[in-house]
N, C-alpha and C positions, 0 to 999 in steps of 0.2 A: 466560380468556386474551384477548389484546389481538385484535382482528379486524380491523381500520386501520392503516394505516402510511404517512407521508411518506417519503419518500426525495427527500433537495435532491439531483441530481446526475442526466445522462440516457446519461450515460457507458455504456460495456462493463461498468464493474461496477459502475454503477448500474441500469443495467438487467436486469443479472444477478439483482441480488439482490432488483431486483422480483420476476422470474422465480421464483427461488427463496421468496419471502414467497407469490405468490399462490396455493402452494398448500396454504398455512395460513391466510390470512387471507380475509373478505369483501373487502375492497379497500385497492388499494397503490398510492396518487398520486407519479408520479415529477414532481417539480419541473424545471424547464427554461429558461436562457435563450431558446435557439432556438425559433422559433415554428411553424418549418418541420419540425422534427423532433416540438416537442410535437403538433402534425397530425398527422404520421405515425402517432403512437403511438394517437393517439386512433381516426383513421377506417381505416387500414390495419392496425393491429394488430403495427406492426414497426417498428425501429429500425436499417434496411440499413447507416448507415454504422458502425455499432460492434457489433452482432450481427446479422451478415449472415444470410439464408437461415434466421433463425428467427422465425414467429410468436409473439406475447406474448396471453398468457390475456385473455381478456375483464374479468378483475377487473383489469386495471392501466392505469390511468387516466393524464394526463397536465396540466400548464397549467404556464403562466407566472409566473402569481402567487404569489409565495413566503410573502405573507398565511393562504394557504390552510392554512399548515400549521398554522395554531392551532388546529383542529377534529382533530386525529391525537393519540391518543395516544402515539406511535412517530414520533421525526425521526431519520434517518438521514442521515447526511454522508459523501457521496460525492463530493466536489470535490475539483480538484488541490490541493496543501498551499498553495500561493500563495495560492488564493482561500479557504481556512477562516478567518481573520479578518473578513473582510471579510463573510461569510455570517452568521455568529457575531453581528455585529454588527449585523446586520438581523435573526434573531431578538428581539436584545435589545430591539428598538424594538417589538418584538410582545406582547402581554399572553398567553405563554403559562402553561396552567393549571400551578402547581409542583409536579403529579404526573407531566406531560409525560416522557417519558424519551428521551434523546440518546443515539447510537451513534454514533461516529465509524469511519469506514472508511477513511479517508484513512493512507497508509504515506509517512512524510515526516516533516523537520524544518526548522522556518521560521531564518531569518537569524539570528536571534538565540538561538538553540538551544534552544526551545521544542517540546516533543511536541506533536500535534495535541489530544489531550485538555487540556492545560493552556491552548491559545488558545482553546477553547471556555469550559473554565470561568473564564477571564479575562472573559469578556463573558457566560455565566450560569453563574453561581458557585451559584445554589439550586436546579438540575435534575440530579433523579440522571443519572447519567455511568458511558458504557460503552466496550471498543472490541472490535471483532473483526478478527483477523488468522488469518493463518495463509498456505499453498501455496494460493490459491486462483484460481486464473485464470478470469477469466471467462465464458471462452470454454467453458471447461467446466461449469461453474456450469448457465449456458443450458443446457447440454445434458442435462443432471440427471446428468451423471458422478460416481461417486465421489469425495465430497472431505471433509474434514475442517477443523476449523478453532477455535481458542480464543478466548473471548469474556473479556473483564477488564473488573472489577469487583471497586471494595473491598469493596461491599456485596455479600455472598453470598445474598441474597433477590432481589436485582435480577440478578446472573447468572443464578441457578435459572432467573429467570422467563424473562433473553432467550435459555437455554440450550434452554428448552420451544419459545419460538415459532421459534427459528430451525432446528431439526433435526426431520429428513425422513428417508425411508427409502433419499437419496442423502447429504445432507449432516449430517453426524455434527459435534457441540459438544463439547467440552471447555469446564473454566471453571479461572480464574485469579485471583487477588488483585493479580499483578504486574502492573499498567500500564504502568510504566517499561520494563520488560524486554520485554511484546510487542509495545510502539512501538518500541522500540529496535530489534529484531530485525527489522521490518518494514520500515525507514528503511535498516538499514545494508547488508542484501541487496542493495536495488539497485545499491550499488556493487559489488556485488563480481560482479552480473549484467553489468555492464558491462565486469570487466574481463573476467571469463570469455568477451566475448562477443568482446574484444579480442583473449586468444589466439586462440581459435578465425579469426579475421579472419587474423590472419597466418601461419595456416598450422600454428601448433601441434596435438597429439594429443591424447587422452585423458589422458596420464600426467601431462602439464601443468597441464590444467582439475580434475583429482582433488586436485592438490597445492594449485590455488588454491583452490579449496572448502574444503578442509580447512584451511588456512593462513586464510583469511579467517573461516572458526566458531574460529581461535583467538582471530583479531584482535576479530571482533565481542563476542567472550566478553570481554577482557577490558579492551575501551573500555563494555561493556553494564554491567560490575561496578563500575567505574567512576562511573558512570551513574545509580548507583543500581540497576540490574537484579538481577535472581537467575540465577547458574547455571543452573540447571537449568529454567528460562525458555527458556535460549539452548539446549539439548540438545534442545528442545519444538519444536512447530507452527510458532511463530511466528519460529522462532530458524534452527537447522538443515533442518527441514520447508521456513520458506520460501525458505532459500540454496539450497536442490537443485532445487525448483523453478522457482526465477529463474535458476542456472547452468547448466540443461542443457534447458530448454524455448523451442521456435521463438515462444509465444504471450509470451513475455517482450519487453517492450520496448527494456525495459536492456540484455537483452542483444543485440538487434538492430543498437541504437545502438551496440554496444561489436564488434558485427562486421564494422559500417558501417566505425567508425573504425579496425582493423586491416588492414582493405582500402583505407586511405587517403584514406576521405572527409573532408567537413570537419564539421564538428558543427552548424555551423548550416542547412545543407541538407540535413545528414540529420535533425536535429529537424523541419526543413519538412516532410518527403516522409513522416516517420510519421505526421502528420495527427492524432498525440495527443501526451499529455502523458508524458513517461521520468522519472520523478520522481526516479532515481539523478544526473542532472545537477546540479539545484540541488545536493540532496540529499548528495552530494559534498561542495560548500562549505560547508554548512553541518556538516556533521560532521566534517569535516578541521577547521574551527574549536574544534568543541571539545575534539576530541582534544589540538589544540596548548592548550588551556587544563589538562585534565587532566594532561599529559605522560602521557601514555598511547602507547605506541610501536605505529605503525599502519603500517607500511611499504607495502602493497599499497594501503588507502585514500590515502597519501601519493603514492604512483605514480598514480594514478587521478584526481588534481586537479593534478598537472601535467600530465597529457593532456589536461587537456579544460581545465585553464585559463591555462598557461603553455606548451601546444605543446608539448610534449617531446614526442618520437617515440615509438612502442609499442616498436619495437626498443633503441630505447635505455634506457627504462623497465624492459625486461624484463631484458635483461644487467646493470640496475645491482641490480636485484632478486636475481638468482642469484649476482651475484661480492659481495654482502654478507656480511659478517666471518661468517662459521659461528657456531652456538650450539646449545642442549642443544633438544630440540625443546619440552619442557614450559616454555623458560624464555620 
């Protein structure tokens, strides 16, 4: 089994799933712009501003230099969806070995409605290619909580294998063939994290945020089929699993931002004050774009990019939501 692991990204859930690798692996080099944090990691053994009040195992290593990673046989991508091109790309310029294996972690869709696995192998098209999603917060990760999560891959030899290194006697793998589907289902949650996080902002109940969850694994279902995904993809981990997670958990960012704004803040000081990246913003425009390409009828995503991108009000969003021409529920 692989005993080494990169990990580009020094994030919460990059360094979660250090956390989570080092206790399978000899060592897990977390890559890092920041040089004040790659220190950290090295001489204190913590990462206070994204996994607070937790020590990191002695086998997880840190630096700057993104060269490094040619000596791993395991590269992990853990950057916001903005910057996987641009990483991908600096790979490419690296003579890595074409047994090298790539895992993409990133939950997002770039501008031009690209999954994050296809901008990777847009810039290396001959390294086997993986991705893991699922409810997996990283807050909890760190803490070796209960969690679960599926891993895709066409190649079912390369699943097996990252289904072996990455599950522990907290964190349980599933594996997939569908890629499309548990990108999709990872991307389109965050919105619906947000909007969930938008009722909750104005003052809505439970009966509300159940009907939006529920109303949003329709929508996700069937802009995912769309998409090329599988049903039953979206009924999974990475589908339903991680809408419940994103719509009813405080460690969601999306939904923070979507409380933020139901409470009448503005979007861009509240993207300040979370101090990380809510990936449901872009993420929004980027998949309201394709939906309009599909004609795929998304009314909740459709609501959810005129809030944040045309200003419409939640109150007013919501009422044009509810006084919508009625219809069969399966239709």
């Amino acid at each position: 089994m692989i005993k080494r692991a990169a990990i580009i990204g020094v994030g919460s859930w990059g360094t979660a799933i250090a956390s989570l690798l080092a206790h399978r692996m000899d060592e897990v080099c977390l890559i890092g712009r920041n040089q004040e944090t790659v220190d950290e990691i090295n001489n204190q053994h913590t990462n206070h501003h994204y996994i607070p009040e937790r020590h990191l195992a002695t086998n997880i290593i840190a630096t700057s230099d993104i060269a490094q990673v040619a000596s791993y046989p395991l590269i992990i991508f853990v950057v916001p969806t903005a910057a996987t091109a641009a990483v991908a790309k600096q790979l490419a310029a690296i003579d890595l070995p074409k047994e090298t294996i790539l895992v993409s972690c990133a939950k997002g869709i770039n501008a031009e409605g690209e999954r994050m696995s296809q901008v990777i192998h847009n810039q290396l098209p001959h390294q086997p290619l993986a991705v893991l999603s699922g409810p997996n917060h990283a807050e909890e990760v760190a803490r070796n909580l209960a969690t679960c999560a599926v891993i895709g891959a066409t190649d079912s030899t390369l699943a097996k294998e990252l289904q072996d290194i990455f599950s522990t006697n907290f964190f349980r793998c599933y594996t997939s063939d569908d890629i499309a589907g548990i990108e999709l289902g990872g991307a389109m949650k965050n919105i619906f994290g947000i909007a969930s996080g938008i009722a909750s902002g104005i003052g809505l109940g439970d009966n509300a945020i159940a009907a939006l969850v529920t109303r949003g694994l329709a929508e996700m279902t069937r802009l995912g089929i769309a998409l090329d995904g599988r049903m039953e993809t979206f009924m999974g981990l990475s589908g339903v699993g991680d809408l419940m997670a994103t719509c009813y958990s405080s460690h969601s960012r999306n939904n923070r931002v979507g409380k933020a704004l139901g409470k009448g803040g503005q979007l861009d000081e509240i993207i300040a004050n979370l101090g990380m990246v809510a990936e449901g913003v872009p993420n929004t425009k980027s998949i309201h774009d394709l939906a309009k390409k599909t004609g795929v009828r998304t009314p909740l995503i459709n609501a959810v990019y005129q809030i944040l991108y045309e200003d419409k009000s939640a109150a007013v969003a919501l009422e044009e939501l509810l006084t919508r021409d009625t219809r069969s529920e399966i239709d």
